[in-house]
C-alpha positions in Angstrom: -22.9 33.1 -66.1 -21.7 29.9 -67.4 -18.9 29.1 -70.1 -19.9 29.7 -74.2 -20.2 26.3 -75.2 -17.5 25.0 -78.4 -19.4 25.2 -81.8 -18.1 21.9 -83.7 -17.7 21.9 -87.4 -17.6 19.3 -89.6 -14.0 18.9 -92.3 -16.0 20.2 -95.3 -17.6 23.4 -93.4 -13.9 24.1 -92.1 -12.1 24.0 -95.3 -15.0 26.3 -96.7 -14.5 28.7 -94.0 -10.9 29.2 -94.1 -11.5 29.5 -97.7 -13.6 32.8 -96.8 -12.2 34.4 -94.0 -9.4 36.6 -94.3 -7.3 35.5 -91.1 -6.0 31.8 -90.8 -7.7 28.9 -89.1 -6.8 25.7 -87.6 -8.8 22.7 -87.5 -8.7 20.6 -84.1 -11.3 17.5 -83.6 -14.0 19.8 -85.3 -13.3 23.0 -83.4 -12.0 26.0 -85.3 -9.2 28.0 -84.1 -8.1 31.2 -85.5 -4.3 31.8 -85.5 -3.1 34.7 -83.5 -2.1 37.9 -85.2 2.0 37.9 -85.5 4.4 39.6 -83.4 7.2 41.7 -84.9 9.8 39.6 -83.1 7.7 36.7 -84.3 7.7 37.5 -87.9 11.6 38.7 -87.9 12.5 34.8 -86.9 10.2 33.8 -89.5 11.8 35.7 -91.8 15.4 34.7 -90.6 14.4 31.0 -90.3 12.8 30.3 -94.0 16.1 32.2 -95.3 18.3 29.9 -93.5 16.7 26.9 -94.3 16.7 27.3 -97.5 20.0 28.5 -97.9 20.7 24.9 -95.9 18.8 23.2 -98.3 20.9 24.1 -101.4 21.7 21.3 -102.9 19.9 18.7 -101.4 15.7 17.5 -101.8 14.5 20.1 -99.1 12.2 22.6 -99.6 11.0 25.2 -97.2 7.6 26.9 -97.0 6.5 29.6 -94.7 2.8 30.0 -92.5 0.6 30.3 -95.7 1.1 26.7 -96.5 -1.3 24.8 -94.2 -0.8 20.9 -93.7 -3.8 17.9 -93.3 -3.4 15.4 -90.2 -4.8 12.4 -90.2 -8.0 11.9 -88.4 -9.2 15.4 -90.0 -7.0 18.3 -88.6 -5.5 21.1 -90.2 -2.6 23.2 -88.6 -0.4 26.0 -90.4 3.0 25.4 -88.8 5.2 28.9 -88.6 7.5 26.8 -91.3 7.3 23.3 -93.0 10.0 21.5 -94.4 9.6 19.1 -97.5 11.7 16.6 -99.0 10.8 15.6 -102.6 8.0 17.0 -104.4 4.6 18.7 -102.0 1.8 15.8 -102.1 -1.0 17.4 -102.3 -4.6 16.9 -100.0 -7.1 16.3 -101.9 -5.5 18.1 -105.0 -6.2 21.5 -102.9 -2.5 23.5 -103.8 -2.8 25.0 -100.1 -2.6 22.0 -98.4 0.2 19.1 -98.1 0.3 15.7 -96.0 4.0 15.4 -96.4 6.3 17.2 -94.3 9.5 16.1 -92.9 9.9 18.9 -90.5 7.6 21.2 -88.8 8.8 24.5 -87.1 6.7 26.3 -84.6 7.1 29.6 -82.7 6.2 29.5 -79.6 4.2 32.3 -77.3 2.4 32.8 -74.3 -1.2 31.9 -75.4 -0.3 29.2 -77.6 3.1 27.3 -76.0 1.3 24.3 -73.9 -0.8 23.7 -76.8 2.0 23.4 -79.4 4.1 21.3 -76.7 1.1 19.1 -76.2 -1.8 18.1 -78.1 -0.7 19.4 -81.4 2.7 18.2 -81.1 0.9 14.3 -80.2 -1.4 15.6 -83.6 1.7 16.4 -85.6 3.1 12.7 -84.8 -0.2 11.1 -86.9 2.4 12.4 -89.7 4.1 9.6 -91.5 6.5 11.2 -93.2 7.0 13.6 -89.8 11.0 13.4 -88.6 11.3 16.6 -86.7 9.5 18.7 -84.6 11.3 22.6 -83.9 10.4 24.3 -81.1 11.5 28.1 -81.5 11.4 30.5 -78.6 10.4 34.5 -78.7 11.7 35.3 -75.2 15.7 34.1 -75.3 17.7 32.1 -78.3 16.3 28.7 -77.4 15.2 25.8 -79.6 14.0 23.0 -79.1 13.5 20.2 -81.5 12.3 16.4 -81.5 14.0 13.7 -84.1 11.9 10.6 -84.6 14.9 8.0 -84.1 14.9 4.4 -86.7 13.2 2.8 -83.9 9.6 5.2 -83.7 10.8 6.9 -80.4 10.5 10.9 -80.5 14.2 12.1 -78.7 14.7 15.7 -77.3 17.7 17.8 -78.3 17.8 21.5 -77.2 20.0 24.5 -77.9 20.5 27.9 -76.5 22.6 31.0 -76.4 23.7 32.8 -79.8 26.8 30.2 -79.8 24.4 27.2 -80.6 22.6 24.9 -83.2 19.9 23.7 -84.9 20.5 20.5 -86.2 17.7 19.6 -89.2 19.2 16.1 -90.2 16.8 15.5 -93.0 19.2 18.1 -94.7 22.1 17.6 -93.2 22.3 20.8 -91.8 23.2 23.0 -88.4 21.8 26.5 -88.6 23.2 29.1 -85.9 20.9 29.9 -83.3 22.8 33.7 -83.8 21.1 33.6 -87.5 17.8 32.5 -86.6 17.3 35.7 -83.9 19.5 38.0 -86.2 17.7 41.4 -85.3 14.9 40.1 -83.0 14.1 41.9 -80.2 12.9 39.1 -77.8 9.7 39.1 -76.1 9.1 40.1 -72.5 8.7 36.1 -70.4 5.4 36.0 -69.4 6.5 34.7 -65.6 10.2 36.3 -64.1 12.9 33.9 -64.7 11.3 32.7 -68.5 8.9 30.1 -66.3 
C-alpha cells in the first residue's frame, strides 16, 4: 500500500480554512499542517515565558503575543510561533487583525514530532522575515534554550543556555530572563532517546 499523497492548497483556500476549523494550522509551500494539541509542561512554559517577557519589556517598544497570534512569511507561509515578540506597533497582513509580518523575535517550543522541523525548514522560513532578529529555541525535556541573533552583518550566530542558573538574552529589549523562571513549575518531558539525543 503506497504513501497518501500531500493535498496542496492554494493561500486563499488556507486562510479560509483556518478561518473554519477549530484547531490551528500552519501553512508550508501549499501544504496544511495542523499544530499539535499542547502539553501541560508545554503550556506551563508558555505561560511562564509571555509573563517574563513582558515583564522584560516594561518600559521599552516590546510587545509580547502568545500562540493565537499567527505570522505571514514571505513567499506565502503562515506559522503560529509558541510566542512572538514586537517592537513598535503590529503591521498588519493584509489588514487581517490575526496576522502580523513584523516580528522581532520568534520563540518556539520544541517536541519530539516537531523539533527537526522547527530547527530546519521553518527556522530557514522564519529568516524570509525582515524585521526577524532572534530565533528561541525552548526545550520541554531539561532547562535548555537555544536562540539565534541575526548579527549587523546578515549572519545568524548561536548562543545557548542551560541549567536553572542561566539566561536568555532577548537584546531587542535589552533583557536576560532566568532560565529558573521560564521552567518555574514545569514538569519536563520524558527525552524521547536516553541521554536527551
Amino acid at each position: 500500500m503506497g504513501a497518501s499523497p500531500i493535498l496542496r492548497f492554494t493561500e486563499e483556500q488556507y486562510l479560509a480554512m483556518d478561518q473554519e476549523i477549530a484547531g490551528r494550522s500552519e501553512f508550508h509551500g501549499g501544504v496544511v499542517l495542523p499544530v499539535e494539541a499542547a502539553t501541560v509542561s508545554h503550556e506551563a512554559i508558555v505561560a511562564n515565558l509571555l509573563g517574563e517577557v513582558r515583564t522584560a519589556a516594561r518600559g521599552t517598544p516590546g510587545r509580547v503575543f502568545g500562540p493565537q497570534l499567527r505570522t505571514r512569511i514571505p513567499r506565502a507561509r503562515y506559522c503560529y510561533p509558541d510566542a512572538t515578540l514586537i517592537c513598535g506597533s503590529p503591521e498588519l497582513y493584509e489588514d487581517r487583525r490575526d496576522t502580523i509580518v513584523n516580528p522581532v523575535a520568534v520563540f518556539e517550543i520544541l517536541s519530539p514530532s516537531t523539533e527537526s522541523f522547527d530547527r530546519g525548514l521553518k527556522f530557514a522560513a522564519y529568516r524570509d522575515l525582515p524585521s526577524l532578529r532572534q530565533y528561541v529555541l525552548i526545550a520541554q525535556t531539561e532547562p535548555r534554550i537555544e536562540w539565534f541573533v541575526k548579527s549587523p552583518e546578515g549572519f545568524w550566530v548561536l548562543h545557548d543556555a542551560s541549567g536553572p542558573g542561566a539566561r536568555l538574552e532577548i537584546p531587542s529589549i535589552a533583557a536576560a530572563i532566568p532560565l529558573a523562571s521560564i521552567y518555574e513549575g514545569v514538569e519536563f518531558e520524558p527525552a524521547p532517546f536516553p541521554g536527551g539525543v
